[in-house]
Backbone of each chain as ProteinMPNN parsed JSONL, in Angstrom:
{"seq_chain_A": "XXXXXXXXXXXXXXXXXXXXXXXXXXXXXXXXXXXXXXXXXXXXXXXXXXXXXXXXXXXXXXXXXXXXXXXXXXXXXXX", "coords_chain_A": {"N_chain_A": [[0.835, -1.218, 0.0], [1.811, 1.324, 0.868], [4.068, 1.93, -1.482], [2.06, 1.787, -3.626], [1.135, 3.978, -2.702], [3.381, 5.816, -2.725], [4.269, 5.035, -5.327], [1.951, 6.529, -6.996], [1.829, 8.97, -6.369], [4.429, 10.318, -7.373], [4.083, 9.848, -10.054], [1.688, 11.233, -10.076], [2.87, 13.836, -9.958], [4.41, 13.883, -11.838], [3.08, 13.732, -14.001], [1.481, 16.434, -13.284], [3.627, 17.866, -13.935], [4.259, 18.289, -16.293], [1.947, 18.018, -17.691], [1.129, 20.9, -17.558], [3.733, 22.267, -18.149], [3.325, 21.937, -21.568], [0.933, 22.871, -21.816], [0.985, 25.427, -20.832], [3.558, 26.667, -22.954], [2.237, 26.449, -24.871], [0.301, 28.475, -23.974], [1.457, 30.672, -24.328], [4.047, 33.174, -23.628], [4.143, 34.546, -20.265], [3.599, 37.065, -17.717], [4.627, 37.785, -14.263], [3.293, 40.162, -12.942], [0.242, 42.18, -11.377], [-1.584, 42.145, -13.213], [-0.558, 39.923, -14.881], [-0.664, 37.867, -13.374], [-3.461, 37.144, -13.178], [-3.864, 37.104, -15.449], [-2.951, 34.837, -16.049], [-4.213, 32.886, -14.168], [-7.047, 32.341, -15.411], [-5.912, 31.747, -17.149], [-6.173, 28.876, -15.832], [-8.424, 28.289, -15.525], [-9.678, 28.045, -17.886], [-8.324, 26.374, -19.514], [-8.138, 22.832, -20.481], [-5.666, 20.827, -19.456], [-4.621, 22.079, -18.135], [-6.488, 22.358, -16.126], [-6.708, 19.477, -15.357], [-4.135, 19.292, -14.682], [-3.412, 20.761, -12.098], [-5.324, 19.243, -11.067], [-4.078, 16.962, -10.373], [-1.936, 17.469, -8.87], [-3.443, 18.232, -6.393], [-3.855, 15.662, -5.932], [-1.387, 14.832, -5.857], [-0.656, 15.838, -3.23], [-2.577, 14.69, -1.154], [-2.114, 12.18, -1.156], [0.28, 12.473, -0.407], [-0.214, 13.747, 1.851], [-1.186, 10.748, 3.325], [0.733, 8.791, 2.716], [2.848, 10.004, 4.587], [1.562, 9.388, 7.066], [2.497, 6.909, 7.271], [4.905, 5.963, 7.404], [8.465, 7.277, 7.717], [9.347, 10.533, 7.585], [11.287, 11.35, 6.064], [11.857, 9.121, 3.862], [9.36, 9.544, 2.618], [10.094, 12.273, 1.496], [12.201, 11.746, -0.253], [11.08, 10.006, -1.853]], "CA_chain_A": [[0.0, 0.0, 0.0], [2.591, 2.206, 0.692], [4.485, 1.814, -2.437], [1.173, 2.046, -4.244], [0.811, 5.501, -2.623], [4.29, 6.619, -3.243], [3.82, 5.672, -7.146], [0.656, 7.486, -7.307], [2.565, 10.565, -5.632], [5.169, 10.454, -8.178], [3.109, 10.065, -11.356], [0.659, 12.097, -9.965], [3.813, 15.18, -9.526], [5.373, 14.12, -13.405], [2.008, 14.032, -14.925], [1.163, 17.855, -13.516], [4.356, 18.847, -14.282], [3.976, 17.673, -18.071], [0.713, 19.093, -18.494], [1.254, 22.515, -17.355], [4.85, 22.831, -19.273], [2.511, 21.791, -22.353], [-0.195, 24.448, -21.87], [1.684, 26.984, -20.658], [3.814, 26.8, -24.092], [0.774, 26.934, -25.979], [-0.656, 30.223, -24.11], [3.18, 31.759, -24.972], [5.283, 33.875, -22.735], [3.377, 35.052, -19.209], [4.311, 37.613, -16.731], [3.855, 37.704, -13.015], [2.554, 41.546, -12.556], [-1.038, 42.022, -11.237], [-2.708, 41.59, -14.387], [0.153, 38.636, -15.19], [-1.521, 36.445, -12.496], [-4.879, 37.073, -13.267], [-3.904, 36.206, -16.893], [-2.749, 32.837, -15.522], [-5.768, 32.44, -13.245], [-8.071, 32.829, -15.825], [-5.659, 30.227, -18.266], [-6.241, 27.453, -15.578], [-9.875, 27.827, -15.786], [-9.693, 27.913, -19.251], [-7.676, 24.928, -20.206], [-8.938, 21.465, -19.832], [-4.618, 20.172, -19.426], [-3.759, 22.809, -17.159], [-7.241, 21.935, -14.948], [-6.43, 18.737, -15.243], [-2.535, 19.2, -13.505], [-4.113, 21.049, -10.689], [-6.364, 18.222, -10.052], [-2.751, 15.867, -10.03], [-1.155, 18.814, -7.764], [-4.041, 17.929, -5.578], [-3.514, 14.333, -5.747], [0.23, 14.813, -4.815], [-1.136, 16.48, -1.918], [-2.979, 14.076, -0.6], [-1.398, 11.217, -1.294], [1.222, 12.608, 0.56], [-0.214, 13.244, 3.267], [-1.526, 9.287, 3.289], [2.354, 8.277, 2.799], [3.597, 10.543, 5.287], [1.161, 9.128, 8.267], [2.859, 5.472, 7.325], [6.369, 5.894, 6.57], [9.091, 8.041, 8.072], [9.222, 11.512, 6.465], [12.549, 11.669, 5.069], [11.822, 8.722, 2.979], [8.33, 10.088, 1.773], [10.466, 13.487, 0.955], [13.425, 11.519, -1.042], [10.819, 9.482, -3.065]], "C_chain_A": [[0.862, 1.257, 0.0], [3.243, 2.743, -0.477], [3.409, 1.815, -3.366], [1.188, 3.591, -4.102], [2.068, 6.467, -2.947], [4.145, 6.135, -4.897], [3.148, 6.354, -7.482], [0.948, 8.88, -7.061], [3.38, 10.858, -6.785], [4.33, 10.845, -9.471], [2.29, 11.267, -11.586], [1.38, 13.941, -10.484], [4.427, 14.809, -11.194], [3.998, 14.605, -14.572], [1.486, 15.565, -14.998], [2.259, 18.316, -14.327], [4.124, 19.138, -16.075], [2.904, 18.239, -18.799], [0.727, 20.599, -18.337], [2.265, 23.174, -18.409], [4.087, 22.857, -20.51], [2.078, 23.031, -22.365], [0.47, 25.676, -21.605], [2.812, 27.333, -21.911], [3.515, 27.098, -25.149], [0.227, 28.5, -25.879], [0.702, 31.216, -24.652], [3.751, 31.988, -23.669], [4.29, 34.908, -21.652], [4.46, 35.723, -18.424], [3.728, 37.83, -15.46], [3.587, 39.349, -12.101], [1.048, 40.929, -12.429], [-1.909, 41.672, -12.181], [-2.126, 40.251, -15.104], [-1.119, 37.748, -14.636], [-2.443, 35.887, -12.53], [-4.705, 36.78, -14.32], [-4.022, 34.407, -16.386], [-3.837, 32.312, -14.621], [-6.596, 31.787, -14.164], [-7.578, 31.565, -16.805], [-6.524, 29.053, -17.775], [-7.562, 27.343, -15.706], [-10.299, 27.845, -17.086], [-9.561, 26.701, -19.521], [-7.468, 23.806, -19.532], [-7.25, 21.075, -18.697], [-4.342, 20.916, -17.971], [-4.895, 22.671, -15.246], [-6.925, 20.448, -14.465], [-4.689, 18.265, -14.144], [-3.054, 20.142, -12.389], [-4.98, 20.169, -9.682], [-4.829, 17.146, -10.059], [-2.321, 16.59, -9.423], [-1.958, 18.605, -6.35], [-3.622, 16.282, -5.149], [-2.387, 13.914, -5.034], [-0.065, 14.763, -3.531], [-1.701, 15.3, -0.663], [-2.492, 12.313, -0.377], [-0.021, 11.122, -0.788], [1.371, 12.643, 1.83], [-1.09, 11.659, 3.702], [-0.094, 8.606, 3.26], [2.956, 8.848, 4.199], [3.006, 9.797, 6.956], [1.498, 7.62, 8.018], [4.282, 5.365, 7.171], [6.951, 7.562, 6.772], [9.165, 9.773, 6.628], [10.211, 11.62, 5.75], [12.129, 10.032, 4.319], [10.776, 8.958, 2.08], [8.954, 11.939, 0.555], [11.629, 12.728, 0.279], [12.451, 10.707, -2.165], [10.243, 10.559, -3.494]], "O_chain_A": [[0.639, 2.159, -0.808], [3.113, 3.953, -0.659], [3.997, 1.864, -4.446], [1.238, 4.363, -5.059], [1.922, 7.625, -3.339], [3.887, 7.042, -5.688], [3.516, 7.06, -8.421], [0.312, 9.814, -7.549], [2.971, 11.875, -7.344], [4.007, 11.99, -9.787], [2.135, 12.003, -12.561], [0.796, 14.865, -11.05], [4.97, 15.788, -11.705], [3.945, 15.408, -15.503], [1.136, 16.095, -16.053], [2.051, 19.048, -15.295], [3.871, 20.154, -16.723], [2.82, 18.725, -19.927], [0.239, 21.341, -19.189], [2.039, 24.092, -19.197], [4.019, 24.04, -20.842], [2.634, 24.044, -22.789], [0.393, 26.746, -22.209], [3.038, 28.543, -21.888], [4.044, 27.695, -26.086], [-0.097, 29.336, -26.723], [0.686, 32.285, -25.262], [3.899, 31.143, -22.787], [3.75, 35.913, -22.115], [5.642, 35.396, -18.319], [2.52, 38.046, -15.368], [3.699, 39.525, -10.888], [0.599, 39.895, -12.922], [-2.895, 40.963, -11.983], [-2.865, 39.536, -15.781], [-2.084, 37.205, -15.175], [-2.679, 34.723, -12.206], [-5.503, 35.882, -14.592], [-4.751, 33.415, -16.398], [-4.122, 31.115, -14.585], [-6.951, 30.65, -13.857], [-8.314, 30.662, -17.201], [-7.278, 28.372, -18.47], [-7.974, 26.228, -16.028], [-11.49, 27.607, -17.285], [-10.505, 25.947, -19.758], [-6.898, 23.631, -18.455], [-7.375, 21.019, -17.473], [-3.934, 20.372, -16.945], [-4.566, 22.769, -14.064], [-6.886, 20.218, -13.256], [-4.367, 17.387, -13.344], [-2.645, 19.512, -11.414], [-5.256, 20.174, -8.482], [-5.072, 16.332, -9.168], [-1.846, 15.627, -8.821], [-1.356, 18.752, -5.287], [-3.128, 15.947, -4.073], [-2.244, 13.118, -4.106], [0.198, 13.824, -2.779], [-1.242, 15.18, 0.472], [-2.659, 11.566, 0.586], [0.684, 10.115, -0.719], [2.168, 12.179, 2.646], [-1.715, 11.814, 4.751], [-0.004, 7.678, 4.064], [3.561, 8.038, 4.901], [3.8, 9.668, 7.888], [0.702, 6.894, 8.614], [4.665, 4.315, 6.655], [6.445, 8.609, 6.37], [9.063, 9.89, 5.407], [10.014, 12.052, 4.615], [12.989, 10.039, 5.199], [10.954, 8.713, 0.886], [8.512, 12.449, -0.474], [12.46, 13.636, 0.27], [12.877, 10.678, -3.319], [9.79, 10.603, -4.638]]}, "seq_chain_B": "XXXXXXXXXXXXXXXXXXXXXXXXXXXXXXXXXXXXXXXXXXXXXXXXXXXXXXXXXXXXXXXXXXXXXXXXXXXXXXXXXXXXXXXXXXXXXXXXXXXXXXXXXXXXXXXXXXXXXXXXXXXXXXXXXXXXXX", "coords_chain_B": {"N_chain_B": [[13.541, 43.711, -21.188], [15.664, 40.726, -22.038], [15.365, 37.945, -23.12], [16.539, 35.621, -21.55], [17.622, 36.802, -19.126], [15.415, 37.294, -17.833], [14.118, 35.062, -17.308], [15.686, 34.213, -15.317], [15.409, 35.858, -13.475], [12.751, 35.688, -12.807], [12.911, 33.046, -12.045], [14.677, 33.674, -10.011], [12.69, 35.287, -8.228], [10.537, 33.228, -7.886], [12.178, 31.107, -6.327], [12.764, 32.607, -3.928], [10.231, 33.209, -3.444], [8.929, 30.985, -2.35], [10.403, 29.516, -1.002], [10.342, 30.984, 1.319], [7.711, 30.75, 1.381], [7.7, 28.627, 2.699], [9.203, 28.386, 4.743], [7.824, 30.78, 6.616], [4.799, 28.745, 6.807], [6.103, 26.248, 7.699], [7.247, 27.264, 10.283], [4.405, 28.445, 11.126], [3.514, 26.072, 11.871], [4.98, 24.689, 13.749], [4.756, 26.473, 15.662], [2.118, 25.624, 16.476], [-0.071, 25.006, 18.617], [-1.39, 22.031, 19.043], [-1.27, 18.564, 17.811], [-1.051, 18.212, 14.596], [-3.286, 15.832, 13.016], [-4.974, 13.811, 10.548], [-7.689, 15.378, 10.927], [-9.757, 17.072, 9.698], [-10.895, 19.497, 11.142], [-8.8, 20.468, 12.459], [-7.09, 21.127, 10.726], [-7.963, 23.458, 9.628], [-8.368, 25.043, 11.864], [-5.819, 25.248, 12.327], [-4.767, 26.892, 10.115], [-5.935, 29.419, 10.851], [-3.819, 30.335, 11.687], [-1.508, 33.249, 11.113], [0.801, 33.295, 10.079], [0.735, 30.666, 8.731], [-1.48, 31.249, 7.004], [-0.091, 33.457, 5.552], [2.225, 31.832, 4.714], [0.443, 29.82, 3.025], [-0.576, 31.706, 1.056], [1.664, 32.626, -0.073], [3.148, 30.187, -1.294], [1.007, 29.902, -2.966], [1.245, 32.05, -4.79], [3.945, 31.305, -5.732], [3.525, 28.926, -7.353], [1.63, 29.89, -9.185], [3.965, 31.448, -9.924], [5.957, 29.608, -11.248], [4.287, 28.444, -13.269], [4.3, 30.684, -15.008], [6.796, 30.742, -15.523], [7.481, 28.138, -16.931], [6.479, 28.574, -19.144], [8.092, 30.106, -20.119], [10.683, 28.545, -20.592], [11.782, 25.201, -21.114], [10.627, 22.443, -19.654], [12.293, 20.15, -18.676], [14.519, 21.911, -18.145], [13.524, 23.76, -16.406], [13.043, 23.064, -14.19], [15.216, 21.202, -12.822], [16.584, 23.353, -12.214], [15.341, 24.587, -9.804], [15.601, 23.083, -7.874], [17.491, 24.183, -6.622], [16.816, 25.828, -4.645], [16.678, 23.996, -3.095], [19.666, 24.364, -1.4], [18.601, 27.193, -0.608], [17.062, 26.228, 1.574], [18.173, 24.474, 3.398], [20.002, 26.355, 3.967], [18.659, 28.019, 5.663], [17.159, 26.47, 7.242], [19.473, 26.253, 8.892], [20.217, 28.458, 9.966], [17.636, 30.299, 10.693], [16.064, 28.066, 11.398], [17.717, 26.499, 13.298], [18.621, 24.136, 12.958], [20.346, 21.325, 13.036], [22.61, 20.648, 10.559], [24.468, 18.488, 8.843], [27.415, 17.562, 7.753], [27.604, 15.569, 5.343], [24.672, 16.178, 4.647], [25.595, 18.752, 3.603], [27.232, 18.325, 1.851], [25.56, 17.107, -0.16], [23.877, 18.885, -0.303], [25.903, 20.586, -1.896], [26.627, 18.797, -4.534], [23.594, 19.115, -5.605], [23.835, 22.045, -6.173], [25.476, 21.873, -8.103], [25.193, 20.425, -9.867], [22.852, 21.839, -10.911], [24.36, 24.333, -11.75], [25.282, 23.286, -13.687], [22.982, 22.154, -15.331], [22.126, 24.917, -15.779], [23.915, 25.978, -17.727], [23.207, 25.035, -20.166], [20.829, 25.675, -22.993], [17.628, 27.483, -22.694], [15.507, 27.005, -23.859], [13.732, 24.646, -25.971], [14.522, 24.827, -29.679], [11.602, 25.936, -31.913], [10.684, 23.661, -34.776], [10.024, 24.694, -37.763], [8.076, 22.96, -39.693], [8.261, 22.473, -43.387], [6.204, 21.945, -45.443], [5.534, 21.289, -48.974]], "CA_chain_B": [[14.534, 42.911, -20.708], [15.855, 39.59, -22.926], [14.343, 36.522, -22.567], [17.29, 34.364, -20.398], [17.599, 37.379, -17.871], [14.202, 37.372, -17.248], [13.716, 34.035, -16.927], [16.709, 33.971, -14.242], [14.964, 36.702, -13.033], [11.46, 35.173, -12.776], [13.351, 31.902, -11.113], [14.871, 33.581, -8.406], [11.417, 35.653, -7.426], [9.831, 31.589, -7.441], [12.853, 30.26, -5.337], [12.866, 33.185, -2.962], [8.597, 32.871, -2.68], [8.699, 29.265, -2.444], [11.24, 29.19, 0.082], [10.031, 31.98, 2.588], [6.313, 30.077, 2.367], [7.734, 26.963, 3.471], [9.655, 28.734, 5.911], [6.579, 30.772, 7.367], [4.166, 27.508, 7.056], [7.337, 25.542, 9.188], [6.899, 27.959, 12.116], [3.564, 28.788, 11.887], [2.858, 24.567, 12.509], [5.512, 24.483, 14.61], [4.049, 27.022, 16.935], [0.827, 25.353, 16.563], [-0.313, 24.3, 20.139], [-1.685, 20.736, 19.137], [-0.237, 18.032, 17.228], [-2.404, 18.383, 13.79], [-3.716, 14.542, 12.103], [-5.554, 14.222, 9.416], [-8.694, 15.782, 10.943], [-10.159, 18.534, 8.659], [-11.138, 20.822, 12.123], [-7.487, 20.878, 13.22], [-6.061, 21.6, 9.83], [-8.813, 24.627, 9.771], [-7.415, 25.888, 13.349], [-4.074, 25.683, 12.4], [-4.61, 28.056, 9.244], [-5.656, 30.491, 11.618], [-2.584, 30.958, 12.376], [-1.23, 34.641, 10.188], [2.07, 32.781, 9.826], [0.054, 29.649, 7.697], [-2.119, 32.206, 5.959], [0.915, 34.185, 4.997], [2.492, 30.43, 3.8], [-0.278, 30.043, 2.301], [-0.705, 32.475, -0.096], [3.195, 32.675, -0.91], [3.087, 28.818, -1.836], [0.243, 30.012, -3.902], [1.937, 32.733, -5.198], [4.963, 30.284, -6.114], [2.623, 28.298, -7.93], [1.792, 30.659, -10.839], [5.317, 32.136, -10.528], [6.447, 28.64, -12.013], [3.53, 28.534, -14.447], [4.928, 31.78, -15.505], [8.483, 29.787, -15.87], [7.398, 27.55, -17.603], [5.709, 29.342, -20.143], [9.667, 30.531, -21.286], [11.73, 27.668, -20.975], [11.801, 23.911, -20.799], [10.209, 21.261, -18.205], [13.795, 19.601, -17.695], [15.297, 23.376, -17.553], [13.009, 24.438, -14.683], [13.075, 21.645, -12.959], [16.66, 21.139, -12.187], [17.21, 24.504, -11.71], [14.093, 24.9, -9.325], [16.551, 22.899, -7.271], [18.591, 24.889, -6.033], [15.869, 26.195, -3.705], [17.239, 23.062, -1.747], [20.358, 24.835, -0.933], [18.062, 27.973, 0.367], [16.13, 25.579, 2.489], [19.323, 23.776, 4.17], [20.399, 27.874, 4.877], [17.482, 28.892, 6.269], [17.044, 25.638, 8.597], [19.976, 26.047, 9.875], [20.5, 29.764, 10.906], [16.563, 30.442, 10.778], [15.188, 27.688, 12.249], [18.661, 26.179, 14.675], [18.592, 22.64, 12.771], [21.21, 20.787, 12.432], [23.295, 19.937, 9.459], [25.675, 17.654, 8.819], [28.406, 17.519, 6.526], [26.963, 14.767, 4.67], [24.595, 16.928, 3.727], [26.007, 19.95, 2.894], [28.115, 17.985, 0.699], [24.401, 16.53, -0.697], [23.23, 20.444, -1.22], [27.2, 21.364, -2.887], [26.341, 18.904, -5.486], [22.447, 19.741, -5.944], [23.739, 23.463, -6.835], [26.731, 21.6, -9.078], [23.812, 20.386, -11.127], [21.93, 23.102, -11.209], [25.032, 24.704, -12.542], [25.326, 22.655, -15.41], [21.799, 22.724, -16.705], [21.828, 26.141, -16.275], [25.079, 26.307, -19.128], [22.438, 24.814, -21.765], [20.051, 26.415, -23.976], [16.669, 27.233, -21.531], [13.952, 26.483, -24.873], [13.91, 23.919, -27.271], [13.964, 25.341, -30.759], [10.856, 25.434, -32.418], [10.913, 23.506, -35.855], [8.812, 24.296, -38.509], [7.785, 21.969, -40.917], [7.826, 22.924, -44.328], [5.715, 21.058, -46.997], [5.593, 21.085, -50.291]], "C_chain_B": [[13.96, 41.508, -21.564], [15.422, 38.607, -22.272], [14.76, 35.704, -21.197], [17.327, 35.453, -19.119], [16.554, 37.269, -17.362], [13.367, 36.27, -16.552], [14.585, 33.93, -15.566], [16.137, 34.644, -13.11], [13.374, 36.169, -11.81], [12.059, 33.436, -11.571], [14.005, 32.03, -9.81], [13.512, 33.948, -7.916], [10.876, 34.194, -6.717], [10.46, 31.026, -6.386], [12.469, 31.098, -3.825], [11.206, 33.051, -2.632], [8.232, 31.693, -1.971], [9.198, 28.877, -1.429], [10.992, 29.807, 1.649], [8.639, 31.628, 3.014], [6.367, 28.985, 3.067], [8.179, 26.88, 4.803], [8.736, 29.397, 7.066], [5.43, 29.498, 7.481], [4.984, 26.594, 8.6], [7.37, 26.375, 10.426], [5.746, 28.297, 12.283], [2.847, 27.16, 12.428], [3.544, 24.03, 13.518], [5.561, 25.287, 15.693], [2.685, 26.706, 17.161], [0.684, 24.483, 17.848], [-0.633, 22.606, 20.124], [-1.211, 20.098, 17.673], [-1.32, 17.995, 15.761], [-2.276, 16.644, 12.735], [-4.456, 14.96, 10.989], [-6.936, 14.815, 9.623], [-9.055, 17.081, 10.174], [-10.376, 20.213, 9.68], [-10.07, 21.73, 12.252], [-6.678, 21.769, 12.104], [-6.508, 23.387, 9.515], [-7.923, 25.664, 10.622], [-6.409, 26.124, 12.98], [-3.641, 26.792, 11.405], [-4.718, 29.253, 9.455], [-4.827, 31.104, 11.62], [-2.436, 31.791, 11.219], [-0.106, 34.108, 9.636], [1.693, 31.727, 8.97], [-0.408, 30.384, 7.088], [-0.594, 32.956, 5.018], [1.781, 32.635, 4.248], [1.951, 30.315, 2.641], [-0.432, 30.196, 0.85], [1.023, 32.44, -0.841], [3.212, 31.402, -1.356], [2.185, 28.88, -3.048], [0.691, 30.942, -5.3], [3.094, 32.055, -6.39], [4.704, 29.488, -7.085], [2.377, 28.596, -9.72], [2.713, 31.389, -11.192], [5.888, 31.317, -11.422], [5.664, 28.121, -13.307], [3.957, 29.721, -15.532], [6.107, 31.453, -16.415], [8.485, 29.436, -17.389], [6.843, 27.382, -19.212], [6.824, 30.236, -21.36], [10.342, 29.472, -21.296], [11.232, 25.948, -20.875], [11.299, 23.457, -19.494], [12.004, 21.35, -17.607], [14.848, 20.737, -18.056], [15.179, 23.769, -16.558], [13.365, 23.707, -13.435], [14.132, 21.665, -11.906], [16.828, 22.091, -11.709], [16.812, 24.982, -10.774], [15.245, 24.545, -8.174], [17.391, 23.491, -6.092], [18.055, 26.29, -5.078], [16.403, 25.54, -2.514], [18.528, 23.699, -0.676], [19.986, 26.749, 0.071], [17.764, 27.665, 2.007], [17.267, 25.006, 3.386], [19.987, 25.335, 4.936], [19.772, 28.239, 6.077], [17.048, 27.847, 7.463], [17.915, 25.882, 9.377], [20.365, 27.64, 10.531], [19.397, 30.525, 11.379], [16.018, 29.834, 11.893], [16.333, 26.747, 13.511], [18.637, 24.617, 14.286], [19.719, 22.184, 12.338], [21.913, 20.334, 11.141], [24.293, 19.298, 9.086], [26.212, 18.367, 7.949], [28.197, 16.732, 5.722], [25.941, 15.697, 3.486], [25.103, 17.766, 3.172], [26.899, 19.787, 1.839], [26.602, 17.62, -0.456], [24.009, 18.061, -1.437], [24.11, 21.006, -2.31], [26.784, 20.163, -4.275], [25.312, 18.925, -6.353], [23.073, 21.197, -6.908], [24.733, 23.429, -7.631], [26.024, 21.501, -10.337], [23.328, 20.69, -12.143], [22.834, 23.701, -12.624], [25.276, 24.293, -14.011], [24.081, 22.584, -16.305], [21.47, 24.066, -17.001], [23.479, 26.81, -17.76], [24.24, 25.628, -20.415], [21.43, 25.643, -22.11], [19.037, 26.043, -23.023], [14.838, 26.517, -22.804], [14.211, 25.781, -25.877], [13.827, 24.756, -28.532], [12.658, 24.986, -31.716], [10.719, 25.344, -33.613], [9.679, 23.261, -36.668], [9.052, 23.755, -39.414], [7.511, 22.53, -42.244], [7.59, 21.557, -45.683], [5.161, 21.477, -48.192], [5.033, 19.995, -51.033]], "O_chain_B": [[12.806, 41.142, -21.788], [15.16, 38.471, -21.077], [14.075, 35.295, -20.259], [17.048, 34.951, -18.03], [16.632, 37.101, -16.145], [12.46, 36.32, -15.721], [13.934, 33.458, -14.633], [16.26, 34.222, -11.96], [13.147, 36.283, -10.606], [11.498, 33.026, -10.555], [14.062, 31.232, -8.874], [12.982, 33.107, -7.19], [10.782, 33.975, -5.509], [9.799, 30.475, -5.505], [12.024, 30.525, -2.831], [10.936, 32.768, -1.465], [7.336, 31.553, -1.138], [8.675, 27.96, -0.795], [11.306, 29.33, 2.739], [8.158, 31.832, 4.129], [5.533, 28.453, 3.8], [7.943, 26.059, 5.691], [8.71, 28.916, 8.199], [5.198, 29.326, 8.677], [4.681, 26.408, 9.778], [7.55, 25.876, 11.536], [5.49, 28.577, 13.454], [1.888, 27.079, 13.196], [3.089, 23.109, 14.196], [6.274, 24.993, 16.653], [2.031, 27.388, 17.95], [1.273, 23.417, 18.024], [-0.203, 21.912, 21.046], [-0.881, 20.749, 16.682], [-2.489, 17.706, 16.016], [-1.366, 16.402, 11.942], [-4.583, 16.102, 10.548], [-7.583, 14.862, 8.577], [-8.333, 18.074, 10.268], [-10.192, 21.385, 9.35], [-10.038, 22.96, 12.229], [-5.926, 22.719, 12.32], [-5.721, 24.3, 9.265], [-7.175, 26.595, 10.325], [-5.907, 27.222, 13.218], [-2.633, 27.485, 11.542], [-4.13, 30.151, 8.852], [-4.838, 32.333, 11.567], [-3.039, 31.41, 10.215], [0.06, 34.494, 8.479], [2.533, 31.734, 8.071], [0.299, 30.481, 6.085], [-0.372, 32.747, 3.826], [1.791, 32.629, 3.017], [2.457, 30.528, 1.539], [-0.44, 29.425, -0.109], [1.298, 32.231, -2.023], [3.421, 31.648, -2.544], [2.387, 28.159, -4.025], [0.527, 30.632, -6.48], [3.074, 32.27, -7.602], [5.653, 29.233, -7.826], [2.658, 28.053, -10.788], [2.744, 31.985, -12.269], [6.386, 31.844, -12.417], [6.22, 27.511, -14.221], [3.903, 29.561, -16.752], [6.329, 31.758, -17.587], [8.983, 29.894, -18.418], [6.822, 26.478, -20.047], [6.709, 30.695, -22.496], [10.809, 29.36, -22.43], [10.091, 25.738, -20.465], [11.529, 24.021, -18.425], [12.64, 22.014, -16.788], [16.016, 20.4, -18.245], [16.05, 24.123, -15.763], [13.772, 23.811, -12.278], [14.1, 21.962, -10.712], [17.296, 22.015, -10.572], [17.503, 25.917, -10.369], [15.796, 25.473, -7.581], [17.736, 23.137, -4.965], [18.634, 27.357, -4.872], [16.591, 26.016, -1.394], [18.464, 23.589, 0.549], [20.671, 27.313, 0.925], [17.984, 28.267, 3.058], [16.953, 25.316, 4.536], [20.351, 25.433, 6.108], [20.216, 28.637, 7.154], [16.632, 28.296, 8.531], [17.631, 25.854, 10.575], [20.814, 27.722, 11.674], [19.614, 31.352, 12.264], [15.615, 30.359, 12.931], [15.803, 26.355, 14.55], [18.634, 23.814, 15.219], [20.159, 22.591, 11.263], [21.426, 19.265, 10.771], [25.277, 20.038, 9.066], [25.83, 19.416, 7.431], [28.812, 17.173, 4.752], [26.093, 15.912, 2.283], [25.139, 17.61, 1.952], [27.31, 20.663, 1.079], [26.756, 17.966, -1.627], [23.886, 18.326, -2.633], [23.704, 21.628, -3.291], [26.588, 20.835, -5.287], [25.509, 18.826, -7.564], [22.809, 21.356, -8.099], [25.169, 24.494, -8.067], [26.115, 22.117, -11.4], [23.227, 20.382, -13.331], [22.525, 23.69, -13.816], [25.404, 24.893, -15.078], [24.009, 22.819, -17.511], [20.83, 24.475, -17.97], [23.686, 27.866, -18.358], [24.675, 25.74, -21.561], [21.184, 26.489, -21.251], [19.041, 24.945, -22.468], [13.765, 25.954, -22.586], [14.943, 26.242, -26.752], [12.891, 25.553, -28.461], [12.618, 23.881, -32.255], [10.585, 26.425, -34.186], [8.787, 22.415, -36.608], [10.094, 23.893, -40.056], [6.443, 23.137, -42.313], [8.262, 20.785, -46.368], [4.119, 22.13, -48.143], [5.172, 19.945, -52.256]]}, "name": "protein", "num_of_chains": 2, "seq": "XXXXXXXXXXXXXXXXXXXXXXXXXXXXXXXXXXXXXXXXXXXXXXXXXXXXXXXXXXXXXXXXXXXXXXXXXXXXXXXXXXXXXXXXXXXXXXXXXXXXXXXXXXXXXXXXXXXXXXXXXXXXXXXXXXXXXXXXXXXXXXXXXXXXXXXXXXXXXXXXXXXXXXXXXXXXXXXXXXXXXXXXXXXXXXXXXXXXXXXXXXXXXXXXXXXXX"}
């Protein structure tokens, strides 16, 4: 189970990363001024990929903390 | 301002946000009076705290600073280089928060930011190739 939940952590953290680099290539070149952010706000509710790695960003999340209450933390933070 | 400064630019703001929410979060749970499980009440209470709120939002912050990133250069550009946050975080435990560090590590963080160094000597965006047909 453990090792179920640390794969699912992992995957979960390559798969956002993957979809965001994606989409965020597509919208072009963003900047992080007040109206930057709110550009990028406004992407993630836009675009299916980039809602989609927020919901795996969540997953990390939780699936971390489910690893972390079974298994010392420095090995949940090295996998 | 040119693309690679800006991006360098844009990667410290992320390291330095990223690093100072983890660092407010880490004291505001470690001044948190009770030990917090997975109950949903406790995790509530503990956000209370101005020191988690202020986490918080800078983690959030951090968030679309690297969406930002990523939006100029490469996945396995950011990535690595993101890195070298680790060598913040090993600073900041130990003169911040009074934690120990070996020498083990600090040899572990010298070649994290050796790394770093080297993906940051390659090109930060793939070139993009267009196809021409005929």
């Amino acid at each position: 189970m453990k090792w179920a939940m640390v794969t699912l952590m992992v995957s979960a953290t390559v798969l956002s990363d993957v979809l965001q680099s994606f989409e965020m290539k597509r919208a072009g070149e963003q900047t992080v001024g007040a109206r930057g952010l709110v550009r990028i706000l406004k992407l993630i509710a836009s675009r299916r990929y980039l809602i989609l790695g927020v919901v795996c960003m969540a997953g990390t999340f939780f699936a971390f903390l489910e690893v972390v209450q079974k298994a010392p933390l420095r090995f949940v933070v090295r996998a | 301002m040119k693309r690679a400064p800006r991006t360098y630019a844009l990667l410290l703001l992320f390291i330095l946000v990223k690093q100072c929410g983890n660092l407010s979060m880490a004291w505001g749970m470690k001044h948190f009076p009770e030990t917090v499980s997975l109950h949903p009440l406790l995790y509530l209470r503990a956000m209370a705290s101005p020191y988690v709120v202020l986490g918080i939002a800078m983690l959030i912050l951090s968030v679309l600073t690297r969406m930002a990133l990523l939006s100029m250069a490469d996945l396995s550009f950011i990535l690595p280089l993101t890195a070298v946050g680790y060598v913040l975080s090993a600073l900041m435990g130990r003169f911040l928060l009074g934690e120990e560090v070996t020498a083990s590590r600090w040899m572990g963080v010298a070649l994290v930011f050796l790394g770093s160094l080297l993906v940051s000597s390659t090109p930060q965006m793939t070139p993009v190739v267009e196809e021409t047909r005929k």
